[in-house]
N, C-alpha and C positions, 0 to 999 in steps of 0.2 A: 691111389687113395680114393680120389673120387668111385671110380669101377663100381671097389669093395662096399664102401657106404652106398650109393646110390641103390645097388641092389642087395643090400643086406639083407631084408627079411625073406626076399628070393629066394638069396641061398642058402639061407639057416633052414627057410621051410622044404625047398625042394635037395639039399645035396647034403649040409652038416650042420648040425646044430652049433657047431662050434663057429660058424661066419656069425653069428649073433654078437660072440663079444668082438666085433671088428672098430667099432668106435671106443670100445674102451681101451684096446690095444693101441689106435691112433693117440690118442687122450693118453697112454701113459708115454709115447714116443714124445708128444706136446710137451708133456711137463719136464722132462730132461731136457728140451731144445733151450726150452723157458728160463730154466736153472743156469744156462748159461750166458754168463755179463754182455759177451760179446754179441751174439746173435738178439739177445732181448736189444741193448741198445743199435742194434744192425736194423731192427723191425719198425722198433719203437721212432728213429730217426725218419722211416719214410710216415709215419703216420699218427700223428699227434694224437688222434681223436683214440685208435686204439690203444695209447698208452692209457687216456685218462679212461676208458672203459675196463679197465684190468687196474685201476687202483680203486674203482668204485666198487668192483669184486672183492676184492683184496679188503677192504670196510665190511661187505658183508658179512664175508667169510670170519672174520674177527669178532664180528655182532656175535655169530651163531657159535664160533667157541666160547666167549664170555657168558651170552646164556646155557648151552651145554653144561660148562662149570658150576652155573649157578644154582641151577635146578635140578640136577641130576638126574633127570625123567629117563633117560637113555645114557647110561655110564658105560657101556663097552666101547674099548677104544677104537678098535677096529669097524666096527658098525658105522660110527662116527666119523671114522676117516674116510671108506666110503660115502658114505654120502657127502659128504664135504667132495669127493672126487667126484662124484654125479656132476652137483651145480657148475663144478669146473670145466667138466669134458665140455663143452660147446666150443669155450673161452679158446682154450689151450689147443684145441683141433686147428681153431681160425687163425691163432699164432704158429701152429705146425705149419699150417696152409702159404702162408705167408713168408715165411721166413725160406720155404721151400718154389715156391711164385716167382720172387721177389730174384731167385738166380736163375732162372730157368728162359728157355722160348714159349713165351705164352700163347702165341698163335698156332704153336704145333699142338700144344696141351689141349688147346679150346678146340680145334679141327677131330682132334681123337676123340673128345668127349662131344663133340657136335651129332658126330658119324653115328657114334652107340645113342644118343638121344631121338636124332632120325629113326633108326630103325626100333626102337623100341615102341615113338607114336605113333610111329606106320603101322606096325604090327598091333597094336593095342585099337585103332582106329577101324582096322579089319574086321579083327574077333567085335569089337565094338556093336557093327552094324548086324553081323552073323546071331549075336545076342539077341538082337530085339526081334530078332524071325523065330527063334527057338531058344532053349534051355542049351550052352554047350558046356557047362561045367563053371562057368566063369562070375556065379552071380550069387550075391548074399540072400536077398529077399525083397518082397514087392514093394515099389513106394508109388502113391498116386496111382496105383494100379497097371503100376511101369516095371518091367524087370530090371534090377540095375545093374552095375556092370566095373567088374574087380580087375580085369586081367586076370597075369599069373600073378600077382598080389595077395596077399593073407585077406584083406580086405579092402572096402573100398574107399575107406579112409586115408589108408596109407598110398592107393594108388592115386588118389585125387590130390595128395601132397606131392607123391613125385612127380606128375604131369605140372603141376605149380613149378618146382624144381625146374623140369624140361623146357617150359615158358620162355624160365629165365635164361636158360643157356641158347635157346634158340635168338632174342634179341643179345643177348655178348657178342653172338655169332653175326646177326646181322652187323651192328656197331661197327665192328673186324671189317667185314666184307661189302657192305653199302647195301647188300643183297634186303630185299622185305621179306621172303619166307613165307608167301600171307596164306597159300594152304595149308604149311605146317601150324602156321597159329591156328587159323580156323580148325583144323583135325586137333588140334590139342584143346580146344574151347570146345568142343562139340564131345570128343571125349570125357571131360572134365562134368559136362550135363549129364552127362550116362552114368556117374556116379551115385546121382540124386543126393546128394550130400548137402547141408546145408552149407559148410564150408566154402565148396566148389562152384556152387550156385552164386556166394558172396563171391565168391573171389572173380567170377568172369562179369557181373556187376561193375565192380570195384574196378579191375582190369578196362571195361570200356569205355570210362568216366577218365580213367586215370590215361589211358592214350587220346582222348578228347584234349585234356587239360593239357598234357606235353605238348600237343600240335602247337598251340598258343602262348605257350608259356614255359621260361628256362627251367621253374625248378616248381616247388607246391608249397602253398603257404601253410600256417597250422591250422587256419581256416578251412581252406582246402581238405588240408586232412584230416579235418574232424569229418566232414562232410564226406568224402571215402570212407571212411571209417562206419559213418551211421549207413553209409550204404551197402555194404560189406555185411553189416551186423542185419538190415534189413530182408537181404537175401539169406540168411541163415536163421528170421524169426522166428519160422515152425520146429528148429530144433532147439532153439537158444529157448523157447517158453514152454517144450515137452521139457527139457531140463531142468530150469531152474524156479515156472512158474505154478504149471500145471499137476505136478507130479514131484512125490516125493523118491530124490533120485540118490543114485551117492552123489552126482556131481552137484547136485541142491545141497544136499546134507552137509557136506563138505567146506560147501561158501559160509554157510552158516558157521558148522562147530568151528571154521577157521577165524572166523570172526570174533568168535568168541575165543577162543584161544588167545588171537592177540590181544584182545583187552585183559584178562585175565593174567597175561606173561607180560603186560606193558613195561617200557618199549621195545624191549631189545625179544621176544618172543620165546616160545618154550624150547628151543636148543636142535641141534640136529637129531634126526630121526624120530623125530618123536610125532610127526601130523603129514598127511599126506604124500612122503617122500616113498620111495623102493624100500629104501633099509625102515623105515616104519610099519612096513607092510609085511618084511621079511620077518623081521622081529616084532611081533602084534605090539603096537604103541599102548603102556598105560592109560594113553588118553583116549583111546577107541575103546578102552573097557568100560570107562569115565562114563562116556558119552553114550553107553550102549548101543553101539554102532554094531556087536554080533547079533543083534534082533533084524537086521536088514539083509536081504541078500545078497550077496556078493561081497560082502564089508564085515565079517566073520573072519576066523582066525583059521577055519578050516577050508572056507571058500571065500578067499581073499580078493579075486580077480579086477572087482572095485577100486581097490583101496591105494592106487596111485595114478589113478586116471583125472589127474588134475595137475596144475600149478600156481597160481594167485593164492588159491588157498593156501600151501604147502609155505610158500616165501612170505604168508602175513604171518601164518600160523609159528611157524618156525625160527623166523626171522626179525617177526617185530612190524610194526608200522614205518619205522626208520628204513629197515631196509626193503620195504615194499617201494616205500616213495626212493632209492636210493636204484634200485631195478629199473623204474621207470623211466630215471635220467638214462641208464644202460641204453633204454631202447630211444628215447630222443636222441643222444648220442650217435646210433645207429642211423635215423632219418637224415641226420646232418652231414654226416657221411657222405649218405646215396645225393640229398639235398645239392651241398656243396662241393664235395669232391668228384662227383660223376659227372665232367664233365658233358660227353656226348650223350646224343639223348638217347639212344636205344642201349646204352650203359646206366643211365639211370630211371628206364623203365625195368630193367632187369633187377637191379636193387629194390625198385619199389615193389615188385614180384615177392622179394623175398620177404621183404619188411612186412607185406604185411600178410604172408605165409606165415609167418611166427605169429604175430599180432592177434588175427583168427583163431589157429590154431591152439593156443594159450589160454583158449575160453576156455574149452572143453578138453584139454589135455596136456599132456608135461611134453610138449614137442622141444623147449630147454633143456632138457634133459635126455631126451630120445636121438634114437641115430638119427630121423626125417631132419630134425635139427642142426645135425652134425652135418649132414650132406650140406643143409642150405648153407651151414655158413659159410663151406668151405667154397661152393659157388659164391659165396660171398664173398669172399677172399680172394676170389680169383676176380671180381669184378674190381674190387681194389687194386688189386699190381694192374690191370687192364688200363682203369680210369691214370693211375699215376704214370703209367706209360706213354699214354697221351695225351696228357693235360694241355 
């Protein structure tokens, strides 16, 4: 599982297009596991905190049919029901994940996925350095007058998330073995810069704040984490204010018309597929005609490529203001997790890796909804059976 997701857009871009739908294939294997009493109550028994995150889903999900019904902005059923499966797949990957962890030898699991992590940063850290001497195929376009740097990666967005990703499995690995790994972190931070990402930039900010604080202290308070948080968002300013202050973007346009959506739909919001989602994008929304959003480009019905490169927007808009704030406990939920259940501490550097790899990412993209999210969570899930193994 992990393999397929960690290098999915690898292999959809370089082998078949058909590895693309690999997390929605996991995602339908999750929701059969789910369906069944035995294994939900099997899961659900080692870990309180993800039962009560799968009943706050369960709310939402409910919110967005009763608005659905209400409004009829988007009445095909099927459209609907996808997207309803979108918001799911994360959920139901990390209960896949779990329910399969939870019988297995995890130390052989984490040794195999160590191995292919290893040679991925090694190999990414190489080309890395061969980049900044010459052009070798491997780079988007200039930043700071810096050539930056993809990998084999579609882009270097997505490859600065899976080095996040790889962070965290290299402390699992430590946690496991006592081993520190301090090259492999440094080659993975030092790669992560090559990205020029604003993302990456926060995240290895955020990252040496957040191993500061562990040295000293068992777990992070919300104090704390507000303070990682603004630091994170600090190193990501120049893209966080070409987006949403400077410049009329879709992902500006978006905060906006979503904003306004929810008041407009108050409280429960205008129903699935109708604002920011895939299947809104697939099926040109009522409300991007509304809003004249085909006047911008990439936010047109002919050239759509915009038009779901978001998420805050999409869960106020769609969702309601109830289940924005109702998503938010979702990801407190998660903190409390890594917080109080991860034990060891290079188990709960690895979690705060992930946490707030979604957290960032969620500014400027639907990584909820994306495979990059599917992969973290399922490293997630494996720091979970890791942490209850050794509690």
């Amino acid at each position: 599982m992990f393999i397929l997701l960690f290098f999915q857009s690898i292999l959809s871009d370089r082998i078949c297009y058909v590895f693309s739908y690999t997390d929605e294939l996991f995602a339908v294997i999750g929701l059969m596991t789910l369906s069944s009493p035995y294994v939900r109550k099997y899961v659900f028994m080692h870990n309180t905190y993800v039962k009560r995150i799968f009943k706050l889903l369960l709310v939402i999900l409910i919110i967005g049919c009763l608005s659905t019904i209400r409004y009829k902005i988007q009445s095909d059923l099927m459209v609907n029901l996808y997207d309803c499966f979108a918001l799911m797949k994360m959920f139901v990957i990390c209960f896949l994940g779990l329910s399969l962890l939870y019988r297995c030898s995890l130390n052989k699991v984490l040794e195999i996925i160590f191995f292919l992590v290893c040679m991925y940063i090694l190999l990414g850290g190489i080309f890395g350095i061969l980049n900044l001497f010459g052009d070798i195929g491997m780079s988007e376009e200039y930043r700071f007058g810096i050539r930056n740097f993809r990998f084999i990666n579609s882009n270097s967005g997505d490859y600065a998330s899976i080095l996040i990703i790889a962070l965290s499995i290299v402390h699992l690995q430590s946690g496991m073995t006592g081993k520190k790994y301090i090259f492999l972190k440094l080659l993975t931070l030092f790669c992560l810069i090559l990205t020029l990402r604003g993302k990456a930039i926060g995240m290895v900010l955020t990252y040496t704040v957040l191993i500061w604080l562990l040295k000293y202290y068992k777990g992070i308070s919300l104090k704390s984490l507000a303070i990682l948080a603004m630091i994170g968002f600090g190193g990501a300013y120049w893209q966080i204010k070409f987006y949403f202050v400077d410049n009329i973007t879709a992902r500006g346009l978006f905060l906006l018309y979503g904003l306004i959506t929810a008041n407009n739909f108050f409280p429960f919001g205008a129903g699935f597929s109708t604002y920011g989602s895939n299947m809104a994008k697939v099926n040109y929304s009522p409300l991007y005609t509304e809003y004249g959003f085909s006047s911008y480009y990439g936010m047109s019905a002919e050239q759509p490529q915009f038009l779901n490169d978001n998420f805050w927007p999409m869960i106020i808009a769609q969702f309601g203001w109830i289940s924005f704030i109702l998503y938010a406990f979702i990801l407190v939920l998660f903190f409390k997790i890594v917080n109080i259940e991860f034990s060891l501490k290079q188990l709960k550097i690895a979690g705060f890796i992930l946490f707030f790899l979604l957290i960032y990412s969620s500014i400027g993209g639907p990584i909820f909804v994306h495979y990059i999210g599917c992969a973290s969570i399922l490293v997630f899930s494996l720091g979970i059976a890791l942490s209850q193994k050794y509690k």
